[in-house]
N, C-alpha and C positions, 0 to 999 in steps of 0.2 A: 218355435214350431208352429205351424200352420196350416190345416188341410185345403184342398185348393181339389177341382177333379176335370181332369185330362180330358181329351174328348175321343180318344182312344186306350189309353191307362187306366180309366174309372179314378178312383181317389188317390188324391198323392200330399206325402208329407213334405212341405220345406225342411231343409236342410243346408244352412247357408246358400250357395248358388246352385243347388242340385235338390233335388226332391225323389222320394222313395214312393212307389207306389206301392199300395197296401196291399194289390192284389198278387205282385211278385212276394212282398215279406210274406203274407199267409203259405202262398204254396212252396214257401222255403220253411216253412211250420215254424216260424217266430211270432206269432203271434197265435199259437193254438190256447184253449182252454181259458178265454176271459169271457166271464159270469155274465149270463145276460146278453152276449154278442153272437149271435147267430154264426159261421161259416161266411155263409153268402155275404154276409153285410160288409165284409171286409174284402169279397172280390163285385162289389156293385159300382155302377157309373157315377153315382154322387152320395153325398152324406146322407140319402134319404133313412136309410133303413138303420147307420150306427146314431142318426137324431132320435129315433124312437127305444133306444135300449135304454136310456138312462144314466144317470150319473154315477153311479156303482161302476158300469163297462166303462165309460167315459174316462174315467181316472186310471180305471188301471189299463186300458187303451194308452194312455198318456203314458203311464209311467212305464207302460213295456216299448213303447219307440223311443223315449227316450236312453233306456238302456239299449235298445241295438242301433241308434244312433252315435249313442256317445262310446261304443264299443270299435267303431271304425272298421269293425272283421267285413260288415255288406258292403264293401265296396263296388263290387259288382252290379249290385241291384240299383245301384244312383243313375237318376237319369237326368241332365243339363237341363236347367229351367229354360233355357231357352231355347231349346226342344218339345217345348209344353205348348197345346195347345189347348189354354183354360176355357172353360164355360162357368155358366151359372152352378155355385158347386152344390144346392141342393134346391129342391122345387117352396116357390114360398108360397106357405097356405094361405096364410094374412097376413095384413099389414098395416098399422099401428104407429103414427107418427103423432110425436110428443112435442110438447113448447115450453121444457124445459131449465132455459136459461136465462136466470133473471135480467141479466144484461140485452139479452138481444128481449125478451119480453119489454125492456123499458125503453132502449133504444127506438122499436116501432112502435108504442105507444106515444111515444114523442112527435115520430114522424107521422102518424097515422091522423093522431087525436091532440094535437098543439093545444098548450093551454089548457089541459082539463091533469088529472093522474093518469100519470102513462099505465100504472097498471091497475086491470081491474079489479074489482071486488075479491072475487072469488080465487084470483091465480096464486096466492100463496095456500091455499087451504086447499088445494088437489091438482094431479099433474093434468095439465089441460093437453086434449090429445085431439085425432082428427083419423078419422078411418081412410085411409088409402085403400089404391089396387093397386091387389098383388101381381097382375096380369101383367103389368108394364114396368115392371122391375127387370134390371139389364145388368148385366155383368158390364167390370170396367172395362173399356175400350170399345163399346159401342157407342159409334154416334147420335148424338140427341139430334132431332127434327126441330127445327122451332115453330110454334104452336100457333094456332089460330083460334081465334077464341071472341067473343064478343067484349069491348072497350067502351066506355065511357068515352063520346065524340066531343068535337068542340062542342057544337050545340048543345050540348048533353044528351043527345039520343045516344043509343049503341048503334056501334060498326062492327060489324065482324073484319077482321084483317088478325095479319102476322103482330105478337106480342113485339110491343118496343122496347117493354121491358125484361127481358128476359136475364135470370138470376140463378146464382146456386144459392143451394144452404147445407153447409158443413155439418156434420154429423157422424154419429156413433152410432151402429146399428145392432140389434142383440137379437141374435139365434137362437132360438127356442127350441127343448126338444121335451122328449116326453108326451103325454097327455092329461087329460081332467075332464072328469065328469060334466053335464051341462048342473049350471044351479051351483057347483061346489067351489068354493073361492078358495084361492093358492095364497096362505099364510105370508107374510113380509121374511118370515125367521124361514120357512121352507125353498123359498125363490130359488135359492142352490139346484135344489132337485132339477130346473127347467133352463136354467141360465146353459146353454153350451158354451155358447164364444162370440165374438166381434168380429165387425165386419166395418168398415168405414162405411160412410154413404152421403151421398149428395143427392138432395130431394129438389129436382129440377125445378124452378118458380117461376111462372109469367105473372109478374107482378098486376100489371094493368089488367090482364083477363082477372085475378084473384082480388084486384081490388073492387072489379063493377059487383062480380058475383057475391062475396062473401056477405054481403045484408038481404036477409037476413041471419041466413047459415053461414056454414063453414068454409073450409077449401073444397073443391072440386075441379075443377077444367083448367086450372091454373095450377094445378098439382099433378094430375095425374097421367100428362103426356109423358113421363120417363122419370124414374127414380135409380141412381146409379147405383152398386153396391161395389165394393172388391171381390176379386176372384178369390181370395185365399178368407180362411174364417180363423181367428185367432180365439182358439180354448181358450177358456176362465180358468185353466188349470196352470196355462203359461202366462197366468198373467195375476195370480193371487199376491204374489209380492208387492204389486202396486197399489192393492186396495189400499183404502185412508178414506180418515171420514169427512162426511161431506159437511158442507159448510152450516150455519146455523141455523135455524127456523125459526120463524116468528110470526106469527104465534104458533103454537104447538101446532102439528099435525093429529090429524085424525087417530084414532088407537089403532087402525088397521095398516097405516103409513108408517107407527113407529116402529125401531128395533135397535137393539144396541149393538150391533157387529158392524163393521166399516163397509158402506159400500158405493163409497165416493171410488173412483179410480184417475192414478197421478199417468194420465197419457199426452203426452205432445203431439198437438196437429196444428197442421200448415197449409196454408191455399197456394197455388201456382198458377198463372195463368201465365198463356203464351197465343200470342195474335198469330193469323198468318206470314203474314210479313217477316218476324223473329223469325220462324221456321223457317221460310223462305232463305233469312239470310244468316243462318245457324247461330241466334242469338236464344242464349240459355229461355227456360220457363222461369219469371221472375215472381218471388216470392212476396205476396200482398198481403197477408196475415197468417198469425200465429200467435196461438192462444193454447191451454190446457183444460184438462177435461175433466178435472177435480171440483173447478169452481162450481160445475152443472148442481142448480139450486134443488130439483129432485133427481134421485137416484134411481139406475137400472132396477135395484131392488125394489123401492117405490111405486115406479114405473108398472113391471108386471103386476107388483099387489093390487095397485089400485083398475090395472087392466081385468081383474079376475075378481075384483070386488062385488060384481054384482054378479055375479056365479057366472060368468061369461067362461064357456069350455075354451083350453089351447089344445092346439095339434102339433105332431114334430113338424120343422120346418115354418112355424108362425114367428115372422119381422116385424119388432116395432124400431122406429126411429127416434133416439135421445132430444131433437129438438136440434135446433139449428145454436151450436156451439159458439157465444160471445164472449168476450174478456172486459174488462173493465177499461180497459184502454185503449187511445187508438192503436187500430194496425193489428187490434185482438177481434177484429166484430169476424165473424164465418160468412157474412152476405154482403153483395156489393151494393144494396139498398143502404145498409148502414156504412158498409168504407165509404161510397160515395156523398153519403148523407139525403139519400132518397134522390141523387143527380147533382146536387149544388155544390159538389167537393170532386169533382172529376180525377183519375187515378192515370199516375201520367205511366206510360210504357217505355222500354225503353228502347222502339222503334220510333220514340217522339210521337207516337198518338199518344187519344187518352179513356180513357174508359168510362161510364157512370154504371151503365148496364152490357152486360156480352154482345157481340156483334158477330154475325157468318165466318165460320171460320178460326176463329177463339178455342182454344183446348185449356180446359180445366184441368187442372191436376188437387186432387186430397192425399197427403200423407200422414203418416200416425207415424210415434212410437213410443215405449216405453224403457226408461231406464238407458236410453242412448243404443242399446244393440239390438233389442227386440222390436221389430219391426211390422207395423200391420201390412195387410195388402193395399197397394195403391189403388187411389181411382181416378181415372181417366177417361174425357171425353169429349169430342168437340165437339162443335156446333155448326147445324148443316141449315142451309137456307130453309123456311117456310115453303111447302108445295103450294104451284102456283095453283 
């Protein structure tokens, strides 16, 4: 199950190749009387108003579509996903992008800082993050612009031009609903309460503009031209069975990081990319990596604690992003800085080019899923020349 919202339907649930909108089930009075859910919130244009009820509505939300799903009597009320025309399915307050995965953490460290410890001091002792806009966040299927930004020139002065380097980075993105006071920090053992659901997401990168910038700060202009997410948001309610705990820590975490409940999750994701040419001459999106989402060395749970650590208020509808998703092996990295190896390992296509970084024309594909049937929303999008 997946909510996703229509641009004429308001919100609608997957249902293998067919989807329910919640505003036909309400006025068919299938969903009257859950605690905490307003009437309207269930005939609204996006998940704005069922993000802010909570997880009390949220569950038993869940567990009443899935009995008038799995009862097959609404047949009528089904409407053909490919009839659907999705948007962004709720408005995002903030946005909160993590670093994760020790893999890709070690991999650019390698690449960045040759010869020194790829990681720094401080990355195993708190989940290192980077504040985004929320403003430039895009439903899948819109296309990315490529960026301009100022580069580190031969001479070593900056140019301002089109990124050469332009990259995804693969990721898991976590829906937030609820609120919090400003000052009050959201317990590691409570996160439940705010956790909604998952969304895939590619956090578009121009390498070269984020490498001149980022000394002495963080990301900025290399970050923030487009962040992808899926159309469809996958409840933590359909997806409890996959939790598993996450991998080891060393050294301890902080007391506010720990908790003993599992909140690793066992999800399968894959990169695709397809050039124009392939399209051109209807040769499949060929599959460049794949890797799982269990290894991620801090957890979703982690993640929001340590976001709300320093009494930082959430809003419904607040995105942060898992970090850019690597495996320990090749053919597992989520970025094509690491497949490529920062350029020196070119990725061959199978229109016989080859890749190191995306080029005009290039379409991205993120897919998830769990347990082999459940499947997240895809994400998708190509890349459009730099404006002259």
């Amino acid at each position: 199950m997946n909510y996703g919202a229509d641009q004429t339907r308001g919100v609608v649930v997957s249902s293998g190749a067919r989807a329910l909108p919640l505003r036909a089930a309400a006025d068919a009075g299938l969903l009257d009387g859950i605690e905490g859910l307003r009437p309207d919130a269930l005939r609204a244009d996006t998940l704005d108003p069922i993000l802010t009820a909570g997880r009390t509505a949220w569950t038993e939300l869940h567990e009443r579509l899935d009995a008038v799903l799995g009862q097959g009597a609404q047949e009528h009320l089904l409407v053909d996903q490919r009839d659907l025309a999705l948007r962004l399915p709720f408005a995002v307050a903030d946005y909160v992008d993590f670093y994760s995965s020790i893999h890709h953490a070690t991999n650019l460290g390698r690449l960045l800082r040759p010869g020194t410890e790829p990681l720094l001091p401080n990355w195993r002792n708190l989940p290192v993050s980077y504040h985004g806009r929320a403003g430039t966040i895009v439903v899948s299927g819109t296309p990315v612009r490529r960026p301009c930004g100022l580069v580190a020139g031969s001479n070593g002065e900056p140019e301002y031009r089109p990124t050469a380097r332009l990259d995804i980075e693969l990721e898991v993105g976590v829906v937030v609903g609820g609120s919090t006071a400003l000052g009050e920090p959201v317990s590691i053992d409570h996160v439940d309460q705010h956790l909604f659901g998952l969304v895939l997401l590619n956090d578009w990168s121009a390498r070269d503009i984020q490498a001149y910038e980022y000394q002495p700060l963080g990301p900025h202009l290399g970050k923030s031209f487009a962040t992808s997410i899926s159309a469809w948001v996958t409840p933590l309610d359909t997806l409890r069975a996959f939790l598993v705990a996450g991998p080891p820590q060393d050294p301890q975490p902080s007391a506010h990081l720990r908790t003993n409940q599992a909140w690793g999750l066992d999800l399968d994701l894959r990169v695709l990319v397809e050039s124009r040419s392939m399209r051109d001459r209807s040769i499949p999106p060929m599959q460049i990596s794949a890797t799982n989402f269990a290894g991620q060395y801090w957890t979703v749970a982690q993640q929001l604690a340590h976001l709300t650590a320093n009494g930082a208020s959430l809003r419904a509808g607040d995105l942060y992003g898992s970090g850019t998703v690597s495996g320990p092996d090749r053919g597992s990295e989520g970025s094509f800085i690491e497949l490529s190896w920062g350029g020196e390992r070119p990725l061959e296509l199978p229109d016989g080019t080859t890749r190191t970084f995306l080029e005009d024309g290039d379409c991205v594909i993120l897919e998830g899923s769990a347990g082999g049937d459940i499947m997240l929303g895809p994400v998708v999008g190509e890349i459009l020349p730099a404006r002259s």
